[in-house]
N, C-alpha and C positions, 0 to 999 in steps of 0.2 A: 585429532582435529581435522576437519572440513577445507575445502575451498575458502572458507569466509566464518567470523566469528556474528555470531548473533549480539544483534545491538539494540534488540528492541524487548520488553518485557512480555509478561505473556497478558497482563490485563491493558495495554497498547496493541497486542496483538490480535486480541480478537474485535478492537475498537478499532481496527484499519479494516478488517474482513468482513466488519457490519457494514460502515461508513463506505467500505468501498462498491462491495455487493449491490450497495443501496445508492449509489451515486451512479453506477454504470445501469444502473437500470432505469433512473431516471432519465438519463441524458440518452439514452438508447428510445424513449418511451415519448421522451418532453422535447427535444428538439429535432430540427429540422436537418435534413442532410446537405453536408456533411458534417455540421457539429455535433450530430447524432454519435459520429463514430470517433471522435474526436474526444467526448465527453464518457461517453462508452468506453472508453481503451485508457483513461485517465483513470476510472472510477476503478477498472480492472487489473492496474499495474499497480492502484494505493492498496487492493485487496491482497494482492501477488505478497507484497512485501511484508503484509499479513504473517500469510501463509508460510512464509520462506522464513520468516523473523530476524529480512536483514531489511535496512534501508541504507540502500547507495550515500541519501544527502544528508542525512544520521552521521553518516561514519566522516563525511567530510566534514562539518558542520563539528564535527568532535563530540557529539552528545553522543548518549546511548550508556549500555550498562557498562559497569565500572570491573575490573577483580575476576570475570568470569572466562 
């Protein structure tokens, strides 16, 4: 075992690395600075958690996968 147990599935997982890919590139593209990078670094740490298949407010939140 890891630093940290995975709490998020894998078809949640790549639906955080779309949505997020795709939210930090809007807010990178669509607003103005500095919500530019505010929106950018939001859209880039919901992808992060993606990638990593933990989410911090998951685990507090008490959701997440169950047995694994």
């Amino acid at each position: 075992m890891g630093l940290y147990r995975k709490n998020i599935g894998g078809g949640q997982q790549i639906a955080r690395i779309l949505v997020g890919l795709g939210g930090a590139a809007a807010g990178l593209l669509l607003f103005g600075a500095p919500w530019n990078l505010v929106a950018g670094g939001a859209g880039a740490v919901f992808a992060l958690t993606g990638v990593v298949g933990y989410c911090p407010m998951c685990a507090m939140a008490g959701s997440g996968r169950r047995g694994e």
